[in-house]
mmCIF file of the N, C-alpha and C atoms, coordinates in Angstrom:
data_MODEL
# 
_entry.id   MODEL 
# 
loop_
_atom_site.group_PDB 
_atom_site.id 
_atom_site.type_symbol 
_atom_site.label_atom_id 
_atom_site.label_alt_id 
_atom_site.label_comp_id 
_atom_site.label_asym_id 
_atom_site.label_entity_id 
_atom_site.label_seq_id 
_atom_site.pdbx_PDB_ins_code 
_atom_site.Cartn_x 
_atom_site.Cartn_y 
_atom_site.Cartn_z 
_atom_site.occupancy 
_atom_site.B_iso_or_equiv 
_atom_site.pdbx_formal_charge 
_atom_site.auth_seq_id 
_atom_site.auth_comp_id 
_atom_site.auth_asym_id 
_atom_site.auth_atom_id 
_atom_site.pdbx_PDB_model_num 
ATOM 1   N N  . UNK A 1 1  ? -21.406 25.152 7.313  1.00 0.00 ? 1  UNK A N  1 
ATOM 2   C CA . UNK A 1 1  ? -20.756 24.971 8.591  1.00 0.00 ? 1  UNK A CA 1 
ATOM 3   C C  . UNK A 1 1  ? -20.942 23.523 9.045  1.00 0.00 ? 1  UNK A C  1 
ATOM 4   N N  . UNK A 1 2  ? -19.647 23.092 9.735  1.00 0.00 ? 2  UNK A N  1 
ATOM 5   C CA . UNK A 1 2  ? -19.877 21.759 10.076 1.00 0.00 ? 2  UNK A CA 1 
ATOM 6   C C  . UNK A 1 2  ? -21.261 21.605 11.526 1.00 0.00 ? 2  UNK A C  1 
ATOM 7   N N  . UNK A 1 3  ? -21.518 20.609 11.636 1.00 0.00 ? 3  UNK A N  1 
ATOM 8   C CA . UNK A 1 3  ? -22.365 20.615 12.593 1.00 0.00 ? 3  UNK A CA 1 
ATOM 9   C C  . UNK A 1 3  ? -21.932 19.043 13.746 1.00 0.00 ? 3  UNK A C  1 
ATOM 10  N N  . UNK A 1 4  ? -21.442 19.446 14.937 1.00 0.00 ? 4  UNK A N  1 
ATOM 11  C CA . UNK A 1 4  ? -20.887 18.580 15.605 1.00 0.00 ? 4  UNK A CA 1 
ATOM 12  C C  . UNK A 1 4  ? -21.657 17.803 16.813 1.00 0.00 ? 4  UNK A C  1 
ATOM 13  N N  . UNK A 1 5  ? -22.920 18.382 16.450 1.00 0.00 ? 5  UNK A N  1 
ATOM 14  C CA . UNK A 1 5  ? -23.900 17.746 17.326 1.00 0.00 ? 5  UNK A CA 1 
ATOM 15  C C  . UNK A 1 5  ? -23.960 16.196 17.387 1.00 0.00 ? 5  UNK A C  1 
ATOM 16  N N  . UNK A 1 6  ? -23.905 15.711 17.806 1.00 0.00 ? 6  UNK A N  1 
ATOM 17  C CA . UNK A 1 6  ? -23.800 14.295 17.153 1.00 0.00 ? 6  UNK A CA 1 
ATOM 18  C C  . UNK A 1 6  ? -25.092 13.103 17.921 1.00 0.00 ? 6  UNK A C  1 
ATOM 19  N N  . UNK A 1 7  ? -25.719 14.083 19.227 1.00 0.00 ? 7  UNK A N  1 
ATOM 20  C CA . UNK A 1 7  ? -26.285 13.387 19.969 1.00 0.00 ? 7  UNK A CA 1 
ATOM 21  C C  . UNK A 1 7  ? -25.780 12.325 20.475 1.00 0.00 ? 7  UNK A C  1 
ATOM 22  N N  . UNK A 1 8  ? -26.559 11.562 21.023 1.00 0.00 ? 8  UNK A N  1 
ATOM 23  C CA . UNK A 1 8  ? -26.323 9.711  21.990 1.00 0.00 ? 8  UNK A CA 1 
ATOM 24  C C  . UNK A 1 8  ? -25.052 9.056  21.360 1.00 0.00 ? 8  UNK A C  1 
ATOM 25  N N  . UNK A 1 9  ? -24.543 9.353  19.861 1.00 0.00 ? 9  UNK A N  1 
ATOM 26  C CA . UNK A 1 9  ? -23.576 8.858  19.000 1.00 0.00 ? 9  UNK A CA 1 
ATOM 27  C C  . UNK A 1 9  ? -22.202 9.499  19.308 1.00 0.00 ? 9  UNK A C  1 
ATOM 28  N N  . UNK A 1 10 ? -22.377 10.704 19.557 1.00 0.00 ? 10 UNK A N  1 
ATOM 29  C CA . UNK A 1 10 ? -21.145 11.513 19.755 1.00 0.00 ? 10 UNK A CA 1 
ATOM 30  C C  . UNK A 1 10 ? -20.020 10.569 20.402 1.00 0.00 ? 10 UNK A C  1 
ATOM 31  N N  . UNK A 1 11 ? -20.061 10.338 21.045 1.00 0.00 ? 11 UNK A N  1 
ATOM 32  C CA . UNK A 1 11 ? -19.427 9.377  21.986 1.00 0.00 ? 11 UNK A CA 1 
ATOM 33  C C  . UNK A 1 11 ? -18.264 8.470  21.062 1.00 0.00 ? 11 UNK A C  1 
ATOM 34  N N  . UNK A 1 12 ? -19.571 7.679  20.709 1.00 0.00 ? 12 UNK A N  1 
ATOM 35  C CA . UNK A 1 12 ? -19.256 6.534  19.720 1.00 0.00 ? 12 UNK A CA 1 
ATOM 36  C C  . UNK A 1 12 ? -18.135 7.093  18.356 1.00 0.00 ? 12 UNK A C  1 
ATOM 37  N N  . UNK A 1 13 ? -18.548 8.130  17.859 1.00 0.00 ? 13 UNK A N  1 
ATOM 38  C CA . UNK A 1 13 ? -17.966 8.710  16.861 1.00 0.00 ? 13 UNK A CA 1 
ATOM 39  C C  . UNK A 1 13 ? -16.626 9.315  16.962 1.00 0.00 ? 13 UNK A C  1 
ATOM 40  N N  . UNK A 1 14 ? -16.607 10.050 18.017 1.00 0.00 ? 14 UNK A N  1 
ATOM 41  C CA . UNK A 1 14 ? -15.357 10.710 18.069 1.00 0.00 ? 14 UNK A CA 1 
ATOM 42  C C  . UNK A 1 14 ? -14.719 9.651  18.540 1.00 0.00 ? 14 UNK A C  1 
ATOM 43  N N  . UNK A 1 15 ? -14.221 8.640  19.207 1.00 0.00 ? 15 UNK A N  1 
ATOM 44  C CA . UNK A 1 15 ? -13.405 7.152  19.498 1.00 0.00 ? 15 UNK A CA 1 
ATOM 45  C C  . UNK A 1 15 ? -13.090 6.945  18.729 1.00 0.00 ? 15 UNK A C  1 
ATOM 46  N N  . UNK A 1 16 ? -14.085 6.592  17.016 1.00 0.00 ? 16 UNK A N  1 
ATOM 47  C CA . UNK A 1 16 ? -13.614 5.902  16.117 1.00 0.00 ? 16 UNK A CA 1 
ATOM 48  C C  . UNK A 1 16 ? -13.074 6.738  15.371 1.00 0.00 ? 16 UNK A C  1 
ATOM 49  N N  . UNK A 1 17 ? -13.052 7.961  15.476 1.00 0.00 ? 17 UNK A N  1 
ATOM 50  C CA . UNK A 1 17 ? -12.265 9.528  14.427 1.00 0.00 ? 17 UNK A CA 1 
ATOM 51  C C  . UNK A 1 17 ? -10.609 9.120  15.779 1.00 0.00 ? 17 UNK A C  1 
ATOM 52  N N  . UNK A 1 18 ? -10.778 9.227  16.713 1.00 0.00 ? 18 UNK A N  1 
ATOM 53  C CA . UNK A 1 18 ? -9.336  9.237  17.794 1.00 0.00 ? 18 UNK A CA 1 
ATOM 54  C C  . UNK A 1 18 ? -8.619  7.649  17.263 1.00 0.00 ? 18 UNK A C  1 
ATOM 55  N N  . UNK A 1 19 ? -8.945  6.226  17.482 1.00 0.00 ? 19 UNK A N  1 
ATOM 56  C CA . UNK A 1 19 ? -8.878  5.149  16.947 1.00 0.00 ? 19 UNK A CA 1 
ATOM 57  C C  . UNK A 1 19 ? -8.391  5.328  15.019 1.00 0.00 ? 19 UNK A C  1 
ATOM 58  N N  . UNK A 1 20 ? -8.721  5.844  14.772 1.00 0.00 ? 20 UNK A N  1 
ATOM 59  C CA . UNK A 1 20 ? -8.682  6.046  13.242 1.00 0.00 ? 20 UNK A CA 1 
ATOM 60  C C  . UNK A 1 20 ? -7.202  7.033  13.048 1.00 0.00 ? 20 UNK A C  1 
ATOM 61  N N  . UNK A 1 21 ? -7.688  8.000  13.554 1.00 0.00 ? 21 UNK A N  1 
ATOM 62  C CA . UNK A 1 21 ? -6.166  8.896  13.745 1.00 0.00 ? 21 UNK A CA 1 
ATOM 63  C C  . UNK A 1 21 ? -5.037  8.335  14.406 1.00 0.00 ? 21 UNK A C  1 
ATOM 64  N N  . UNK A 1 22 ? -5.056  7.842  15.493 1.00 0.00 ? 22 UNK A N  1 
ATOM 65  C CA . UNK A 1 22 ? -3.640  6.992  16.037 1.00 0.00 ? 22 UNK A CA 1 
ATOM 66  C C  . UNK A 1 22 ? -3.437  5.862  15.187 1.00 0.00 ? 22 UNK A C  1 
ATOM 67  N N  . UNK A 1 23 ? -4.317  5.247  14.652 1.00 0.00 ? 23 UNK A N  1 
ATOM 68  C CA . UNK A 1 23 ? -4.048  4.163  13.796 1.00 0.00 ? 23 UNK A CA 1 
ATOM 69  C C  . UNK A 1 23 ? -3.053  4.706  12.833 1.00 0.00 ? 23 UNK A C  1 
ATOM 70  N N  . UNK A 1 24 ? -3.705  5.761  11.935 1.00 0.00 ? 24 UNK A N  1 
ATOM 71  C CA . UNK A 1 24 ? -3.000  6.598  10.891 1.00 0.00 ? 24 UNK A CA 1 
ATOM 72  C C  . UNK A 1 24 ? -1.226  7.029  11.679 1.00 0.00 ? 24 UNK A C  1 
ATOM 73  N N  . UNK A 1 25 ? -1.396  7.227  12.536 1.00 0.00 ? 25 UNK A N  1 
ATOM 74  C CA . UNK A 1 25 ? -0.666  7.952  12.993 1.00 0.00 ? 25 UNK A CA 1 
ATOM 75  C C  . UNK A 1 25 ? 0.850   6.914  12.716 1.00 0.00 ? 25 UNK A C  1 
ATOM 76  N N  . UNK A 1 26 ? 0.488   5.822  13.292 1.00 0.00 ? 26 UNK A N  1 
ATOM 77  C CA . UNK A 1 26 ? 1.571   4.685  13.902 1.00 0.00 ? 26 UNK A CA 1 
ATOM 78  C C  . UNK A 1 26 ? 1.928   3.888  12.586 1.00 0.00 ? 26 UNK A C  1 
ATOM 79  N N  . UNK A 1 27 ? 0.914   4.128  11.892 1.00 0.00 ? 27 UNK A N  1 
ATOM 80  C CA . UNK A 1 27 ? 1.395   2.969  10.798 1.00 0.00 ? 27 UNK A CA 1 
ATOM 81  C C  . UNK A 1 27 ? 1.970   4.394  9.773  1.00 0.00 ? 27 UNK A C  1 
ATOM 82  N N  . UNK A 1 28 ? 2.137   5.896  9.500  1.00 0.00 ? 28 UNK A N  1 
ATOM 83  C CA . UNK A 1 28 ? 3.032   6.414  9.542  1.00 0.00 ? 28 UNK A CA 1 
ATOM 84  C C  . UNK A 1 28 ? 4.554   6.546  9.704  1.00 0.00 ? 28 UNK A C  1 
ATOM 85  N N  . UNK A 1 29 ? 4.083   6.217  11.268 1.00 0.00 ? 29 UNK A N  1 
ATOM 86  C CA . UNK A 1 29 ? 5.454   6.785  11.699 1.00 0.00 ? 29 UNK A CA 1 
ATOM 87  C C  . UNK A 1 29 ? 6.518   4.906  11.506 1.00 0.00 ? 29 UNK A C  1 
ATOM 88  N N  . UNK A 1 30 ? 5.617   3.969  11.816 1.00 0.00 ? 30 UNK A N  1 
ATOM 89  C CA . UNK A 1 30 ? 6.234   2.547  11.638 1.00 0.00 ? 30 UNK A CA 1 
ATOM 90  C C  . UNK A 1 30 ? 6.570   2.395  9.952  1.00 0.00 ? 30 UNK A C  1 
ATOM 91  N N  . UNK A 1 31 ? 6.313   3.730  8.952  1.00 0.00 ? 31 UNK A N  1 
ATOM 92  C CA . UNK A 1 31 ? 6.671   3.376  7.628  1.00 0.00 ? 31 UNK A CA 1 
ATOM 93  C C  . UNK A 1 31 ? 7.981   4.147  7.550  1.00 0.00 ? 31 UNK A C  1 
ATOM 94  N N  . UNK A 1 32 ? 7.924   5.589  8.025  1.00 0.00 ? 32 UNK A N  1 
ATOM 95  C CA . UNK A 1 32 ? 8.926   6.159  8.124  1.00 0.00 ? 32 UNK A CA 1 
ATOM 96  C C  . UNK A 1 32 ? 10.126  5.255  8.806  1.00 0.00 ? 32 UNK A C  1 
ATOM 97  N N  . UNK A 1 33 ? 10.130  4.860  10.236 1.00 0.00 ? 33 UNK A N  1 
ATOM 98  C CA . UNK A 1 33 ? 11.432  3.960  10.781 1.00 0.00 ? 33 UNK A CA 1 
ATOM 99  C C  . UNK A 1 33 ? 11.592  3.153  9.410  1.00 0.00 ? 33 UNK A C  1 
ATOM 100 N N  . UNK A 1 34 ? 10.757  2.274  8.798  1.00 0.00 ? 34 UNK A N  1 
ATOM 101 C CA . UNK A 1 34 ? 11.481  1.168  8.432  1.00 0.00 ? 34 UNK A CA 1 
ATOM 102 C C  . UNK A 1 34 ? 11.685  1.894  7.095  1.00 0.00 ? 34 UNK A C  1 
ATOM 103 N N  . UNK A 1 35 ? 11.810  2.697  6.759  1.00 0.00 ? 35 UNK A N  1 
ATOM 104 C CA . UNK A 1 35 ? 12.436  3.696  5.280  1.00 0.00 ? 35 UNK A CA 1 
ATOM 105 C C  . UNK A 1 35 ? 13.899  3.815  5.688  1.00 0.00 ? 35 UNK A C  1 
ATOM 106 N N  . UNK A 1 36 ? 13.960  4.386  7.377  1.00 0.00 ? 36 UNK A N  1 
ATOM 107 C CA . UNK A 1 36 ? 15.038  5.240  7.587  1.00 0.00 ? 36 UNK A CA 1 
ATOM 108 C C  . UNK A 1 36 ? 16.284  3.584  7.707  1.00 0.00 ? 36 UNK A C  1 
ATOM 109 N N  . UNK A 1 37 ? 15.296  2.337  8.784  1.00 0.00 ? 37 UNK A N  1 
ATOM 110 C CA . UNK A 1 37 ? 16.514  1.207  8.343  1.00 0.00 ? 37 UNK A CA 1 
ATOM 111 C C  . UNK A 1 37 ? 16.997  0.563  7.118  1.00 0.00 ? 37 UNK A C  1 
ATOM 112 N N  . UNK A 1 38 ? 16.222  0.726  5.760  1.00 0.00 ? 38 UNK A N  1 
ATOM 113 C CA . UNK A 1 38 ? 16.089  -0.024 4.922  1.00 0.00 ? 38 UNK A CA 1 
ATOM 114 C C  . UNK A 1 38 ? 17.516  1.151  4.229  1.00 0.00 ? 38 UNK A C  1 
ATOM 115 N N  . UNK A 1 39 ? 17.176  2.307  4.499  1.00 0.00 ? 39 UNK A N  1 
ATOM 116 C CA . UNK A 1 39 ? 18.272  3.415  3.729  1.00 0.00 ? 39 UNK A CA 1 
ATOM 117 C C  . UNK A 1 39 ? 19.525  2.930  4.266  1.00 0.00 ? 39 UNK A C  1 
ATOM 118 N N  . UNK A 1 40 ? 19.343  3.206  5.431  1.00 0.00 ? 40 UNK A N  1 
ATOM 119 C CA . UNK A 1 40 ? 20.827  2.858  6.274  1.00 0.00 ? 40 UNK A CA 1 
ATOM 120 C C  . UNK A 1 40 ? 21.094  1.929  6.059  1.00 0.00 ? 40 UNK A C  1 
ATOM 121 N N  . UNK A 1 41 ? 20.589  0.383  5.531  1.00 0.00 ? 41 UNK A N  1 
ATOM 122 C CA . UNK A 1 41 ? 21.398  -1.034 5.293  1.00 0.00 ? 41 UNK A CA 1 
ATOM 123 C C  . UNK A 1 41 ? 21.882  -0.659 3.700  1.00 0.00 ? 41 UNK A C  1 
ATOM 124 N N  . UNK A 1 42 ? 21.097  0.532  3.319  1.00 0.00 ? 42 UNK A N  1 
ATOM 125 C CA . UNK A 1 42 ? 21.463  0.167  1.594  1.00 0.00 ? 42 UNK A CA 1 
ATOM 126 C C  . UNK A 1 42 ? 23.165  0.949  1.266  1.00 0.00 ? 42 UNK A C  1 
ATOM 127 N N  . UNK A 1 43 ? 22.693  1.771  2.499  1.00 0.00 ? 43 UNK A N  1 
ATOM 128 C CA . UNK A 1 43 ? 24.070  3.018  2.386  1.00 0.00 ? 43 UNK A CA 1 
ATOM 129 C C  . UNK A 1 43 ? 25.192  2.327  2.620  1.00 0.00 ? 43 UNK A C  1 
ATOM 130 N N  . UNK A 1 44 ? 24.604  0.994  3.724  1.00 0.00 ? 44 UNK A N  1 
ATOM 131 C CA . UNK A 1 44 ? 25.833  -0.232 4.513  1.00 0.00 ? 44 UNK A CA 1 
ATOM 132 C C  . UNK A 1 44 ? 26.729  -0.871 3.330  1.00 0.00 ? 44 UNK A C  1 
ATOM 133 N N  . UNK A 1 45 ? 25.369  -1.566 2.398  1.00 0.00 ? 45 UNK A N  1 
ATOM 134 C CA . UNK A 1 45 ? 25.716  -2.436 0.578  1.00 0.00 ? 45 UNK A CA 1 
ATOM 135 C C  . UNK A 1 45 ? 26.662  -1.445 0.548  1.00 0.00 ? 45 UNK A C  1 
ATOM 136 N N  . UNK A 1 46 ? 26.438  -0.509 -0.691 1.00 0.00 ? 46 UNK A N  1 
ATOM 137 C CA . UNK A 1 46 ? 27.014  0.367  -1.161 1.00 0.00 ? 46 UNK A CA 1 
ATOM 138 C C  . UNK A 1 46 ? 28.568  0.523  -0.998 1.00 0.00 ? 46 UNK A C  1 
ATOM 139 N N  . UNK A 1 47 ? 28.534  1.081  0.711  1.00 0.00 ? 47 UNK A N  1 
ATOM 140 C CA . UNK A 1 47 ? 30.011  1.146  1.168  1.00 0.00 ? 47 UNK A CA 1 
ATOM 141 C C  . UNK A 1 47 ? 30.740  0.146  1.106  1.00 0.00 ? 47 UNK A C  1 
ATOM 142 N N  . UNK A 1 48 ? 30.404  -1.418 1.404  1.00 0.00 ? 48 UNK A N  1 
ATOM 143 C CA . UNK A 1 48 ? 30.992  -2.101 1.425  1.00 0.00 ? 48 UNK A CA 1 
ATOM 144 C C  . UNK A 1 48 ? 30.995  -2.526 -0.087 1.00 0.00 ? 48 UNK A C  1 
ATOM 145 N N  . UNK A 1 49 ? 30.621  -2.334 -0.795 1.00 0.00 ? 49 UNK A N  1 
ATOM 146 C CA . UNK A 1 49 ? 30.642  -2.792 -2.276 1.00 0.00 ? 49 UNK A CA 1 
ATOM 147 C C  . UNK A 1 49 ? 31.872  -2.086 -2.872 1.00 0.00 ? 49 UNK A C  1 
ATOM 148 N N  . UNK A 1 50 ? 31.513  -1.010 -2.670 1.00 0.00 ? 50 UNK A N  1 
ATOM 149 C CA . UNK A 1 50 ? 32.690  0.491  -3.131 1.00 0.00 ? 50 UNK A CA 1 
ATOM 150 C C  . UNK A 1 50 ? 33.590  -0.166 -2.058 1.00 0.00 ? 50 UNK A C  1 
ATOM 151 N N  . UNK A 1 51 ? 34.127  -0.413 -0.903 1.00 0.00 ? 51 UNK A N  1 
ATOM 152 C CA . UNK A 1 51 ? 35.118  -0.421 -0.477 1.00 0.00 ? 51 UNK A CA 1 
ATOM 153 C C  . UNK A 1 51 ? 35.832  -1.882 -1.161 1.00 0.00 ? 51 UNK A C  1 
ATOM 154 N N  . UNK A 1 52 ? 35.298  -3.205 -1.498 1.00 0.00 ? 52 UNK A N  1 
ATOM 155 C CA . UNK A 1 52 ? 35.638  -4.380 -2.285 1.00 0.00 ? 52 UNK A CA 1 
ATOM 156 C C  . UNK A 1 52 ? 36.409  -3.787 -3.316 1.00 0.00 ? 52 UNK A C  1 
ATOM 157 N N  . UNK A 1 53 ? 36.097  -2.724 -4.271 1.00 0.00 ? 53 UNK A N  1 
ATOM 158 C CA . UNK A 1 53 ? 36.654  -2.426 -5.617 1.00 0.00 ? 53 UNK A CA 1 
ATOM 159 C C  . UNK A 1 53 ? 37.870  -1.752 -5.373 1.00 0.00 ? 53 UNK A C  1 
# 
């Protein structure tokens, strides 16, 4: 069983587990956006490539 006692530290610890998780969180979600613009400019190429021919 985990043990969450953490004493005088607790404090300290769970910040850097909350800090650690939003960190995770944002640089996530800031990979996902720039997937979703990088798709959408490629889908942009494409069309306009196919529409040239």
């Amino acid at each position: 069983m985990l043990d969450f006692d953490m004493g005088k530290y607790g404090f300290y610890v769970w910040t850097c587990y909350g800090a650690t998780l939003l960190s995770l969180a944002g640089l996530i979600g800031l990979t996902l956006r720039a997937h979703a613009q990088r798709k959408a400019a490629l889908k942009a190429l494409q069309d306009a490539t196919e529409s040239q021919t």
